[in-house]
C-alpha positions in Angstrom: 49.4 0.9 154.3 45.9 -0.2 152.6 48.1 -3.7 151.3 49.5 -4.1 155.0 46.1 -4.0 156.4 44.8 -6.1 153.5 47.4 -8.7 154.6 46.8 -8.6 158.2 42.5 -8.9 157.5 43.5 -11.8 155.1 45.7 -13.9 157.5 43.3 -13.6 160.7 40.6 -14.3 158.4 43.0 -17.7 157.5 43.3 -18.2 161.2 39.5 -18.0 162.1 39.3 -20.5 159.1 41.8 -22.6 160.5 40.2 -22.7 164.0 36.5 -23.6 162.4 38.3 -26.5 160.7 40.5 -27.8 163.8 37.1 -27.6 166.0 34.8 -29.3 163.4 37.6 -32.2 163.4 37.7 -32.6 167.5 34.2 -31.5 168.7 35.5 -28.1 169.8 38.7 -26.3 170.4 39.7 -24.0 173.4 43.1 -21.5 173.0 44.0 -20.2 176.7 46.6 -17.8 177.7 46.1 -17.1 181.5 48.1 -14.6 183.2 47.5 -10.8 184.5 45.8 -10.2 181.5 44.6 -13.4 179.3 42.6 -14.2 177.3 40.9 -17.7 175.7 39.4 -18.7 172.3 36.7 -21.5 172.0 35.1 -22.5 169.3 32.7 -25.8 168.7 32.2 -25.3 164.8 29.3 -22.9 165.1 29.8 -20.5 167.7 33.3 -18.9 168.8 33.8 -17.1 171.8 36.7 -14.7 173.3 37.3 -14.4 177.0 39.8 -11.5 178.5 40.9 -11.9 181.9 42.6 -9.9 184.5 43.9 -10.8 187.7 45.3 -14.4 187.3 48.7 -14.3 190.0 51.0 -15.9 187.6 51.4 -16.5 184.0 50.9 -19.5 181.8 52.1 -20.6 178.3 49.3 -20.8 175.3 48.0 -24.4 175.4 45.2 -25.6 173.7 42.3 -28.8 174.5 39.8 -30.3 173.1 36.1 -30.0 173.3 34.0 -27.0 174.4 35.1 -25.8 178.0 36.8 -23.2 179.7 40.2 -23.9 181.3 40.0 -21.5 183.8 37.9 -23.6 185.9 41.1 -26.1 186.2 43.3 -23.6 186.7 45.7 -23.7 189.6 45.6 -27.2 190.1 47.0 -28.6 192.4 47.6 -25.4 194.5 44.1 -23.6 193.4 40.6 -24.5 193.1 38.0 -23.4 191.5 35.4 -21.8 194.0 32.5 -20.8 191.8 32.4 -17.7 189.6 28.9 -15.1 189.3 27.8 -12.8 186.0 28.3 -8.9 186.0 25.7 -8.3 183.6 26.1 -8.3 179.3 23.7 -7.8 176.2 23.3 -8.2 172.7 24.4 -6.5 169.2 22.7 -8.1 166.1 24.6 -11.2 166.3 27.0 -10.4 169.1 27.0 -11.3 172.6 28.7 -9.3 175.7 28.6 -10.3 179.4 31.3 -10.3 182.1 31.3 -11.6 185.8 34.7 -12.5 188.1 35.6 -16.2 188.9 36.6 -16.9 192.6 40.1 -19.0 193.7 41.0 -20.8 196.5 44.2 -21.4 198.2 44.1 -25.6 199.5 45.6 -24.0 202.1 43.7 -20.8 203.3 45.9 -18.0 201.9 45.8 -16.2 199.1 42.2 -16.5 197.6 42.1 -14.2 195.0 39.4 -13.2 192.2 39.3 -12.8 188.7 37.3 -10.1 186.4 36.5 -11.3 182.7 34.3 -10.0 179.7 33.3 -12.2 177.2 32.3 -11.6 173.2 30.5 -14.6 171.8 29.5 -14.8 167.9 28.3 -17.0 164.9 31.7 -18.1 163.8 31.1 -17.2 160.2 31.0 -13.3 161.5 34.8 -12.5 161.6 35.5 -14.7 158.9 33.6 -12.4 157.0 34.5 -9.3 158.0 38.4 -10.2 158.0 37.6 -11.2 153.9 35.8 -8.1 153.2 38.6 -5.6 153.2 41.1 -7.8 151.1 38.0 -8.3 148.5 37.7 -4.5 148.6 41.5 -3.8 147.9 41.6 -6.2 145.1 38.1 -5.6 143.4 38.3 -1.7 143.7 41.9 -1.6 141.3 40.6 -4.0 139.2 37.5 -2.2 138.4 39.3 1.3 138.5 42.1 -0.6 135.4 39.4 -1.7 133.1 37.5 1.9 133.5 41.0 3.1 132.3 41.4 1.2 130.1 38.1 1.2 128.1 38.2 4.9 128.7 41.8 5.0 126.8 40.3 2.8 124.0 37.2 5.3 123.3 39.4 8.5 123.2 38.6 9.4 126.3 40.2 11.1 129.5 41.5 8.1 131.5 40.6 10.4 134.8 37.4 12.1 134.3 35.9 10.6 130.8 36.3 13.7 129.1 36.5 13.6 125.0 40.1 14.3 124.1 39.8 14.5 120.4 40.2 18.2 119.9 43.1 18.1 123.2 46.8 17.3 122.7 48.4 17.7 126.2 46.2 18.2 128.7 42.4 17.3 129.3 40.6 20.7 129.0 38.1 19.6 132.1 40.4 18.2 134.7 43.8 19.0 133.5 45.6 15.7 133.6 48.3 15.0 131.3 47.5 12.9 128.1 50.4 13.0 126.4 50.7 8.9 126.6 46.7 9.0 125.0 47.4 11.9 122.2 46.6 11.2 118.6 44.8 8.0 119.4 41.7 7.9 117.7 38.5 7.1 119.2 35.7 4.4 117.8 33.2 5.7 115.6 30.5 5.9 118.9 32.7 7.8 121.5 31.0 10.9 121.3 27.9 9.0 122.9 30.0 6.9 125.0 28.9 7.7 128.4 31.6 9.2 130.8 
């Protein structure tokens, strides 16, 4: 389970990446999916932001433009058009922005004006970069500190679990009861009495 989420943290950390580097080469990048629930990605290299929707009457492929603004306010065309759009309030986290607000539609010809709800999250783009790298650092840099405890631990004499001296044991480690069978016999270096644990 910890390895599948590992995976997942590293690949949308290699998407964010990915996005910086596609909106850094064409002066900004916006991702839309419209639809009853959508939802669009922009990014101009130093801020990204994430827009959910709900309420859009049809849905519409993922499509993506250059530059730095929102689709939604050519959406429809030729049958829509966009008739302004007003803020629901927000606030700010640390680095994170909220806000939300609705975005009017109408019909070219009178029917079916409808409106649309959103929430937006806007951040530094380096943010979820970071914190989709920090759990795949953790799962690798956790075993690979936990293998060479073992393993200096095994080379002083020592219980490979708890540090415990093992040169009067044979089969299990008087203090936590582990099994040392693999370790017995082995003779410590001159100094592991004073190793610390």
């Amino acid at each position: 389970m910890q390895a599948a989420v590992a995976i997942v943290s590293l690949v949308l950390a290699l998407a964010v990446f990915a996005l910086w580097l596609a909106a850094m080469n064409s002066r900004g990048i916006v991702i839309s999916k419209f639809g009853p629930r959508g939802f669009e990605v922009m990014c101009n290299g130093r801020l990204m932001a994430i827009w959910l929707y709900r309420g859009y009457p049809s849905a519409t492929p993922i499509s993506h433009t250059s530059g730095d603004s929102s689709q939604r306010h050519v959406w429809g065309s030729p049958r829509y058009e966009y008739a302004g759009e007003g803020g629901g309030g927000g606030g700010t986290f640390f680095v994170l922005n909220h806000f939300s607000g609705h975005t009017n539609y109408r019909h070219r010809r009178g029917a079916n004006d409808f409106q649309v709800t959103w929430n937006a999250y806007g951040m530094p783009v380096w943010l979820p970069f970071v914190v989709f790298t920090i759990f795949p650092l953790y799962w690798f840099i956790v075993p690979l500190r936990a293998a060479r405890r073992r393993a200096r631990r095994r080379r002083l004499g020592l219980c490979e679990t708890c540090g415990y001296d093992l040169r009067e044991s044979s089969d299990r480690c008087p203090e936590c009861g582990s099994d040392i069978a693999a370790t017995a016999g082995r003779k410590p270096t001159p100094h592991a009495a004073s190793s610390p644990r």
